[in-house]
Every structure is written in structure tokens, then in C-alpha cells.
N, C-alpha and C positions, 0 to 999 in steps of 0.2 A: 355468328353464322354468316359465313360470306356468300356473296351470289353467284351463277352458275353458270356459265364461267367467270372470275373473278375479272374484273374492268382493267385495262392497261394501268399502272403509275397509281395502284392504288395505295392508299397509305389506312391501313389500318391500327385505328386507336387505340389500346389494350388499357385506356385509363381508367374505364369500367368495370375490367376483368383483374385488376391490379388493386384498385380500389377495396373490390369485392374480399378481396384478399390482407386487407390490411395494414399495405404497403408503405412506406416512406419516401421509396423511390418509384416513377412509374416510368415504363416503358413502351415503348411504338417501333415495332417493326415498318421499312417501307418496304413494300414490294414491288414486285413486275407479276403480270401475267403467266402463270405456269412456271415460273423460277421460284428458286429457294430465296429468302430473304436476304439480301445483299447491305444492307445499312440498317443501323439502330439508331435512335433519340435517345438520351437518356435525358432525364429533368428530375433536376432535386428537389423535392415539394418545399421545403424550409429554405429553400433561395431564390426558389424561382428560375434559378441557371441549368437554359437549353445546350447541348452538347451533340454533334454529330459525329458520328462513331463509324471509321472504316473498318475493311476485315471480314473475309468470309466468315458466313453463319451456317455455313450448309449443316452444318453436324450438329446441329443445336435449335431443337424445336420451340418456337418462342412460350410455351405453355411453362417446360421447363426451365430457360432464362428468368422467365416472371416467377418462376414460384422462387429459385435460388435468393432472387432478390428479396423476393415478399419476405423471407425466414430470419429476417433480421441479418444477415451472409454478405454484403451488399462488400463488406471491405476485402473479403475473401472471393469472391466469387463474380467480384468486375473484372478481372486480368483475364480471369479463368475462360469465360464466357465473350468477354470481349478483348481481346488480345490485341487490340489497335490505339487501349487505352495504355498510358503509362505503365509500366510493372511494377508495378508499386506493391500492390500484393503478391504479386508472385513467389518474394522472397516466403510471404507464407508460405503459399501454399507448398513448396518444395519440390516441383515438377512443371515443367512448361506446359502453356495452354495447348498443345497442340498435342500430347499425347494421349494415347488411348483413356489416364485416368481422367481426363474431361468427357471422353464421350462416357464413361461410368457412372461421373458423378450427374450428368446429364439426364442419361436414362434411370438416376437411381430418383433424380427428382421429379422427372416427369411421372413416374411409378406412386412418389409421393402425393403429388399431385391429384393421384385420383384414389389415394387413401392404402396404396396397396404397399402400405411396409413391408410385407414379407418382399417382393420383388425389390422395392427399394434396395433394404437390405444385400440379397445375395448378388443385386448390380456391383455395387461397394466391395462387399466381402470376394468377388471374384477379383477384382481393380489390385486389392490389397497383397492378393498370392502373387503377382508379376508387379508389381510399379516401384518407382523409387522413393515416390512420393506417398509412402505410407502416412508419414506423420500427419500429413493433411487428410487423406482418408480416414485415417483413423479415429481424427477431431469431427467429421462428418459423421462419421457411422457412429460417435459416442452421441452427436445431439440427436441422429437419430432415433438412436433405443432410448433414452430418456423418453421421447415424447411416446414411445409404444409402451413406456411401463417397465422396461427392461434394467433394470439398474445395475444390476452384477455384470452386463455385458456393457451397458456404460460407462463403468468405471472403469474396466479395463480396458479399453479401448481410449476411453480418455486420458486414464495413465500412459500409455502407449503415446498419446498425441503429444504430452507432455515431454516423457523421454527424448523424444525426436526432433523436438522442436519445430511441430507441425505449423502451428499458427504464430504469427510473431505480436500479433496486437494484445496489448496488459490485459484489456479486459476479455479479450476471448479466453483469455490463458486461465482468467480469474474464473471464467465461468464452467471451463472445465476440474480446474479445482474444487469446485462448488459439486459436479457431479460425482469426482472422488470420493470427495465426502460423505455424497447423499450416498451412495453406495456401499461405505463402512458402516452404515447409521447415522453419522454427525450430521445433525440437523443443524442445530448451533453453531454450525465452525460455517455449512452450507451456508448457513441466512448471513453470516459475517461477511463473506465471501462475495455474497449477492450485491451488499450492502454497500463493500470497496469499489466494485464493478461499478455499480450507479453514481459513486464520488469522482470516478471517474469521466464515464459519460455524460455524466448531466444527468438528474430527476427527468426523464423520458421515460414515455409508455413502454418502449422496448426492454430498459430495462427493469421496470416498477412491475410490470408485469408476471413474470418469473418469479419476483418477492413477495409478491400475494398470492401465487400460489400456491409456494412453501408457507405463507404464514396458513393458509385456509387449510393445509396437509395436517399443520403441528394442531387445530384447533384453534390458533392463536386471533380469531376473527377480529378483535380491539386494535389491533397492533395493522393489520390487512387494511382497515377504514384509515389507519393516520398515513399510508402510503397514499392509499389511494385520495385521499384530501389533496396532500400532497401535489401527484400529479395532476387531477384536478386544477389546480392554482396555476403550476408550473410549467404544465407541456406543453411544447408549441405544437398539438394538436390537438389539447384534450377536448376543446371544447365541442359539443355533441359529439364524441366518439364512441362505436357504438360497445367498441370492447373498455371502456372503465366502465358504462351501464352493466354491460353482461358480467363484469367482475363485483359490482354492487349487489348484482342479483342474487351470486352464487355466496356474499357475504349473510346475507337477508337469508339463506337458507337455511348454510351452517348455524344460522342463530332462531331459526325453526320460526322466520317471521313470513308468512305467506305474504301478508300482506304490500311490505315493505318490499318482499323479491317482486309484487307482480308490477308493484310501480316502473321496477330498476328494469324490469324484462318489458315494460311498455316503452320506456326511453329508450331503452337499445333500438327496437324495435323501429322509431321514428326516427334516432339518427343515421340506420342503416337504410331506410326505406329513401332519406335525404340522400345519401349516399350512393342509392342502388346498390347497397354491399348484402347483396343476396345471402353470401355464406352466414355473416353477424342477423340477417334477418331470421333464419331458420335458427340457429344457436339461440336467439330473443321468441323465437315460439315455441320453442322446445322449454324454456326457463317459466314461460306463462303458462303453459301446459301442468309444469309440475310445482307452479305456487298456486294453482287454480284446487290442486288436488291437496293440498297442505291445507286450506280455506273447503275441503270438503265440498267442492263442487265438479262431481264428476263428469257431467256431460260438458262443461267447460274445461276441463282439463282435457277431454280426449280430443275438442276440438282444437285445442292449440297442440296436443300434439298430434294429427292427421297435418295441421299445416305446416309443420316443421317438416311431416315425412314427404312430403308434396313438393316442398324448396331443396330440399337432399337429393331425391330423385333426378329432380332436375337439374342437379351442379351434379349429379352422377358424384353423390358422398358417400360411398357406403359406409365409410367411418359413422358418419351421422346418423345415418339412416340406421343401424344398428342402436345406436344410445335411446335413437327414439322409437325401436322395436321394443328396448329394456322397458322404458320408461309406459310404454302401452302395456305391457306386463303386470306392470304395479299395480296400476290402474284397475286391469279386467278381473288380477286376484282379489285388490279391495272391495269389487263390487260381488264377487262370486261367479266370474264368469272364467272357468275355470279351463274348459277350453282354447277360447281364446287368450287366456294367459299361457298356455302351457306353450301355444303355436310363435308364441310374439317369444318369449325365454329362447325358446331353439331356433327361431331364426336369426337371433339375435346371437348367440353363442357362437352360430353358424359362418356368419358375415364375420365375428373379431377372432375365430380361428383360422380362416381363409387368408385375412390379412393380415395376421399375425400382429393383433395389439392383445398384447396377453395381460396386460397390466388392467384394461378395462373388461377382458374373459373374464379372470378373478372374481372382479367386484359384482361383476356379472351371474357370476355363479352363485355367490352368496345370495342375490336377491331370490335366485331361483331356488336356494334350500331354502327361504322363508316361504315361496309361495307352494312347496310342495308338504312343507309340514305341516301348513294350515290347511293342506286338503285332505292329508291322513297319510301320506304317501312318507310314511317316517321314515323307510328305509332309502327309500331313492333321495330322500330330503340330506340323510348325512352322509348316503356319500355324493352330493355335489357340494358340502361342504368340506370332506376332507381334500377334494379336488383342486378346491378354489385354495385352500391352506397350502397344498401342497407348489400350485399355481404359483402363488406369491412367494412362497420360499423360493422358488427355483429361478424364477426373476431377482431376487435380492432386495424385493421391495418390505423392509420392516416396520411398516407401517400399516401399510397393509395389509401383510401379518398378522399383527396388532389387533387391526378393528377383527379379523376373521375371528381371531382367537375368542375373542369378548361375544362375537355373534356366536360364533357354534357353542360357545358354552351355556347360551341359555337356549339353545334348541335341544342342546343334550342333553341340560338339566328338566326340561318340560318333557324329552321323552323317555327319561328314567332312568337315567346314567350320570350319578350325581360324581361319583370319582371321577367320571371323567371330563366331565365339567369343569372340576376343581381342579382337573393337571392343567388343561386348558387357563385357567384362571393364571397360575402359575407361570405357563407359557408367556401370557399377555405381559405378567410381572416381571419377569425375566428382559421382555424387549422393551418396556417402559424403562429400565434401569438401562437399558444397552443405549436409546434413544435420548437418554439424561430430562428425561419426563417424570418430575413429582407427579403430574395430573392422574399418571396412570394408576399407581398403587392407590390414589383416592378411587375411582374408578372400576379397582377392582374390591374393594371394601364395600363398596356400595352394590355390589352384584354379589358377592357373598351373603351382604344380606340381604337381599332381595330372595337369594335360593335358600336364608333359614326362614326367611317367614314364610315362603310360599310352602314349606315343611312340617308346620305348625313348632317351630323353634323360634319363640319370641326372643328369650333373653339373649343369646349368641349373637341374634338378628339386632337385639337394639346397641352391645356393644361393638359389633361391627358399623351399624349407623355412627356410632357415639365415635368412634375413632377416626369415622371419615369427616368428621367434622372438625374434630381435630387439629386432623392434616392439612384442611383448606387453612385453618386460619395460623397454621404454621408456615405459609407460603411465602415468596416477595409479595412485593405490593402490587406490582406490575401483573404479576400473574394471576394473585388471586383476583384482580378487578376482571380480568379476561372473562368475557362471556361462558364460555365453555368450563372455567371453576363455576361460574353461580350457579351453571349449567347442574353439575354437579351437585354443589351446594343444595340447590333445589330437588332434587332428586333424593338425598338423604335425609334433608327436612323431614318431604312429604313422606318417604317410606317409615323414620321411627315415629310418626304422627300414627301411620299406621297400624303399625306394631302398638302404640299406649291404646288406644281406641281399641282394640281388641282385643286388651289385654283388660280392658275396662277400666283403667288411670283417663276418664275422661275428662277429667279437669284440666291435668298437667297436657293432655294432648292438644284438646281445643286452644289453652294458651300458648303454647308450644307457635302452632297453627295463626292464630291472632297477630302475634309478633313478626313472624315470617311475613303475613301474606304481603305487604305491600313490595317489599325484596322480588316475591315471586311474580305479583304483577309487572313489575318495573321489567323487567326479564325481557318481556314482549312475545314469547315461545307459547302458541297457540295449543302442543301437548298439555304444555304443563298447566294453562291454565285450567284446561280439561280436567287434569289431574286433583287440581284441588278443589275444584269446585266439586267434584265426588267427594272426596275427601271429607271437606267441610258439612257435606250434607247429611253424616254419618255421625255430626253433633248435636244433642241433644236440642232444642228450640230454647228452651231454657237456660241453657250454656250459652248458646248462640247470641240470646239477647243480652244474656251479663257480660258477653265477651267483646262484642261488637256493637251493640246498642240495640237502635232501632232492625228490622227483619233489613236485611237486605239484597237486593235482586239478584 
């Protein structure tokens, strides 16, 4: 915030506002009095080397310069932006700095900047109808729709970028191949892709980054932690940084460990508070928010997330401030506050239809059929499910898909639409095979049987357990150690444990159960140990103490 009127010759610092951002590179406008910025600084944090940059800026608001850089862009989009630097990108980009698609890709970042894709977006997609330099836009607007969830418009776009010869550097090139991919469904060929990319650049948070995200997508959370070790050891940044915490946190989740997220969400939290990187602060209260509620403590949860929505507000994130209306949603319907769950869902929906991140409306949707089936609301509950399905289809995102399919089929199976549960079930199967996922057929074996015992259909139910068990231990080695098979694994256990207990085979259950349990402690998933400890207590006392010894707590 500057003062009023701004002081002759003033130089203001954006190395807080850059910071805040995540940047590699930081930048300083110098100014005049009432003029447009007339010179830049550039400094490369991993050299130390200051550089003074001529060249008018009038058309180029420094908010949007900072964000081009912050996005990882920095080799594309220094000629673009500063045109007094070597052209060294330019051959990228495929159009000189001075035409109209600079002032596009300007206003489509400043647009980004304050979360609003959809404007983003049609800045670009106008650029694209008149310019010559599609190939560069195009490789723009594909990283764009990736980050809004858009995949089917990412790849095409990225194929496009590819065609043309939009971008000249390996690994940009690499990395829109990676979103072709993720756009056919190859997850596999994407993570390969990712993997080249980073052989090339160097083990960097920039590029590590992206690879745990894809591995935390596939499930793969084992494979996530040896990257992120990795970078950890490697970057010439990692240390206190606040985005590998916040990528610890969101590993700690996927493996359903409250505890261990709220560690990784308190370190972010102090390396961004070092940093004054406000945005990774509210991201680190928003993550303690929602390990606080995994550890079942709810007035601690809502208070980390009220301060996530309080640091959003104030960096004017509506992107964020939306994740943290979902996330107060979960919250108000786990307590039975049903109202205010319903108000946080819609205004949440409200804020990522406005600015068109459809990829997190989806997921958004699903949470709101769960919280509307548990209030009775069955009929408005499936169709925000088939909404959300349809959602992710139309985006291209199969993964997504995926989880939708496996959700709505136990909503539909609890409100008494077993076929259609089962086509669903099939659906799931069908993009587990397309996605080249053994996990998922395991996966859907195990929700078959969940829907014959909740039936009163033991036997169907235990050979359905019996085959998913199977299946894990037909896996790689690799795979089956991955969190997300024990994951699994645990969840088949515990349910034919079920099915023999109340089938009255309490012997073979209890020891079934015995064998298991230290596998299922080891685990660390706060459900499941929920799980079994019910479980076990449906064992006779008598069993208990021949099975385990002495009683125990």
C-alpha cells in the first residue's frame, strides 16, 4: 500500500509481494511520482546477480509481471514483459513483445492473479482469434486450464502449443506433453514425463512439485514422500520452505494421519510467517483446520479455518476463500449444523462458478451430496451428484471421475438403488482399466462387498472380500507397499472380519482380526483404527484373552 501521494524517486520493493508468492525470481519496480514504472530490477535469488532493465512498462501492471514470473514462466515470459532484455525467449514465444498478445497475456495474468480464471481465460482465448503467436498462447492457456481442473481443454490446447512450436525450451515442451497425457488418462506416461523434465532441470521445488501432485492424484502417497525427501536434501531452497510443509501436510492426509498433517501444517505455517508469505500462511491454516477435524476436534478446526478465511480476504483470494467455505461446510454438517453447512456449500459453489475452476466445483459438489444425504435431502443429494459426475466428465478429468463414481455409488446404494450403484461400480471399473490402475478393481471388490453385507448377503460379501485380497497380494512390490493398497488391504480385512462375526465363525474372525491388527496399526489412519477397535469389541472376552492375552486397552 503506498502513500498518498506517492514520494518523488520512490523505489518500491515487491520482494514481499513475490516472496508471498513463491517466487524464484524477485522483482522491484522504480518509480516516479504520478508516472508509469519506467525501469525494473530483476535478481535471481540462487545467484545473487542484480540486473537493471530498460524499456517502457507502461502496458504492463507490475502485479501482473510478478505473477508471470512467480508461475514458474520466468524463461518465457522475461523478453515478453521486458523487452530490453536479450530475446532470447522470444524465439519461444513466437511473437514480439510489443504486440497486442503481450498486453493479453498481461491482463489474462493479472485476472489470474486475483483468482479469476474465467477472465484469465477469455483475455487469452480473444489473443488467440487475431495473433500469430498462437503457439505461445496456446502453451499459456493449456497451463492455465490444468491449474482450473480443465483437462480436455488442456490438452488440446497443449497439443496445439506443441504443433506450432510454441515454446522452444525441452522441458516446457516436456511438460506439456505430461498434460496431453494427463488429458488421454496416461497417468503413467504423465509421471514419466514429469520425471524427464526434472532430469533435466535439476531435483527443484519447481519441478518436484507437480510430481507429488500427480503422485498424491494416483493415490501413490509412498512414492510423493521419496520426492519430496528428495527435494528436501536437494533444493537450493528447500530449507524452511513453506510449500514442501504444505506438500507433507496434504501427504499426512491422503494417509488419513491428522496428526502428522497438523505437524506439516504448523511448519509451513512458521516458515511462511518467516517469510511473510501470507498466501502459504493461510494454505498452512486452512491444512490445520482440516487435520484438527480428522483428530475430531471441532472448535479447533473451525478456528484454523475462520483464519485461513481472514488471510484469503485479505490477499483478495477468492480461489481460497472458497476451499475454506467447502471446508467450513464439512465441519458445520459433521457437527449437525445444518444450516450453516448448507450456506458455506453455496457460497462455495458460487465463488468456483464465478471463476470458473470447475475442476474444484466437482469435487465441491460431491462433498455437498454427502452433506445433503445425511440431512434426508436424498433427492437434491443425487442430483448434486450426478452434477458433479457430469462436471468431471466434461472437464476430461478421469480421475475424478473415478472418485465421483465410487462416491455416488454408496449414496445410491444407502438410498435404495442397488443397480444403479452397480453400473456406477462398473463405471469406476472401466476408468481404473483406462487409467492402467490394478488399485481400482481392488477397490471396487471391496465396495461390492460392503453393499452385500450391508444386504444381509454374507457369503457373495466374504467372496468378494476374499478376491480383493487376492488382488493386493498379486500386485508389484512397489505398489502393494503403497499406502493406499494397505489402505485397502485394511478395509477388506476389517469388513470379512465382519461378515465371520456375524455370521458367528467367531473363532476364524477374532484370529482373522489378531493377525491383522499390528499391519492395521502400523497404517497410522485414525478411521481405521476407529474401525477396528469396534470391531474387536464385538469379540467375545473369552476369545479376546485366548487370542491376545492379557485385556487390553
Amino acid at each position: 500500500e503506498l502513500p498518498s501521494p506517492p514520494p518523488t524517486n520512490l523505489t518500491l520493493q515487491l520482494d514481499e509481494v513475490a516472496t508471498n508468492l513463491g517466487v524464484e525470481v524477485v522483482v522491484a519496480f522504480e518509480c516516479e511520482a504520478a508516472r508509469p514504472p519506467r525501469k525494473a530490477l530483476l535478481r535471481l535469488t540462487d545467484t545473487g546477480e542484480t540486473r537493471t532493465l530498460g524499456g517502457e512498462l507502461q502496458d504492463v501492471e507490475p502485479p501482473a509481471a510478478l505473477l508471470a514470473v512467480s508461475r514458474g514462466w520466468a524463461e518465457e515470459v522475461r523478453s515478453l514483459l521486458f523487452p530490453a532484455l536479450p530475446p532470447v525467449a522470444e524465439s519461444d514465444l513466437g511473437f514480439p513483445a510489443s504486440t497486442a498478445a503481450s498486453s493479453a497475456l498481461a491482463e489474462a495474468l493479472g485476472a489470474q492473479q486475483a483468482n479469476d480464471f474465467r477472465a484469465a481465460r477469455e483475455a487469452l482465448t480473444r489473443a488467440l482469434n487475431a495473433e500469430t503467436g498462437a503457439g505461445a498462447l496456446s502453451g499459456f492457456l493449456a497451463l492455465l486450464e490444468e491449474r482450473v481442473g480443465d483437462l480436455a481443454s488442456a490438452g488440446e490446447h497443449a497439443r496445439r502449443c506443441l504443433e506450432l512450436g510454441g515454446f522452444g525450451s525441452r522441458s516446457r515442451k516436456l511438460e506439456l506433453q505430461g498434460l496431453v497425457a494427463l488429458s488421454e488418462g496416461k497417468e503413467l506416461p504423465a509421471l514419466s514425463l514429469l520425471e524427464e523434465r526434472s532430469a533435466i532441470v535439476g531435483e527443484e521445488i519447481e519441478g518436484g512439485l507437480p510430481r507429488i501432485r500427480l503422485l498424491l492424484q494416483m493415490g501413490r502417497s509412498s512414492a510423493a514422500r521419496e520426492v519430496l525427501e528428495t527435494l528436501r536434501r536437494t533444493g537450493p531452497t528447500a530449507s524452511g520452505d513453506p510449500r514442501l510443509e504444505l506438500a507433507a501436510a496434504q501427504i499426512a492426509a491422503l494417509e488419513e494421519d491428522g496428526t502428522a498433517q497438523l505437524a506439516a501444517a504448523r511448519r509451513a505455517s512458521e516458515a511462511a510467517e518467516s517469510r511473510r508469505a501470507w498466501t502459504f500462511k493461510a494454505a498452512a491454516a486452512l491444512e490445520e483446520g482440516e487435520a484438527r477435524f480428522r483428530q475430531r476436534d471441532v472448535a479447533g478446526s473451525l478456528e484454523g479455518i475462520e483464519r485461513a478465511q481472514d488471510f484469503y480476504r485479505r490477499l483478495r483470494d477468492r480461489g481460497g476463500a472458497a476451499r475454506a467455505e467447502g471446508a467450513e461446510g464439512i465441519v458445520s454438517a459433521a457437527v449437525g449444523d445444518g444450516p450453516a453447512a448448507a450456506a458455506s456449500f453455496d457460497a462455495a459453489l458460487r465463488i468456483l462458478g464465478e471463476l470458473g475452476l470447475g475442476g474444484l466445483e466437482g469435487r465441491t459438489l460431491l462433498q455437498q451430496a454427502r452433506f445433503l444425504y445425511t440431512r434426508g435431502e436424498k433427492d437434491r443429494s443425487l442430483e448434486a451428484l450426478d452434477r458433479a459426475r457430469a462436471r468431471l466428465v466434461e472437464l476430461g478429468d478421469r480421475r475424478g471421475t473415478l472418485e465421483a463414481c465410487l462416491v455416488s455409488s454408496a449414496i445410491y446404494h444407502r438410498a435404495g438403488y442397488r443397480q444403479a450403484a452397480d453400473d456406477l461400480l462398473q463405471q469406476a471399473g472401466r476408468l481404473g482399466r483406462e487409467l492402467e490402475d490394478p488399485l481400482v478393481a481392488v477397490r471396487v471388490l471391496v465396495r461390492q462387498g460392503e453393499m452385500d453385507a450391508s444386504t444381509g448377503s454374507p457369503a457373495p460379501a466374504r467372496e468378494r472380500y476374499e478376491a480383493a485380497l487376492e488382488g493386493l497380494e498379486a500386485l508389484p512390490g512397489a505398489l502393494a507397499s503403497e499406502w493406499t493398497a494397505r489402505r485397502i488391504r485394511a478395509s477388506a480385512v476389517l469388513g470379512l472380519t465382519e461378515v465371520l462375526l456375524a455370521g458367528a465363525q467367531l473363532a476364524e474372525g477374532c484370529s482373522l482380526l489378531a493377525r491383522e491388527e499390528p499391519s492395521l496399526r502400523e497404517l497410522g489412519s485414525e478411521a481405521i483404527s476407529r474401525r477396528a477397535s469396534k470391531v474387536r469389541s464385538a469379540c467375545p472376552e473369552a476369545l479376546n484373552e485366548s487370542t491376545w492375552g492379557s485385556p487390553q486397552p
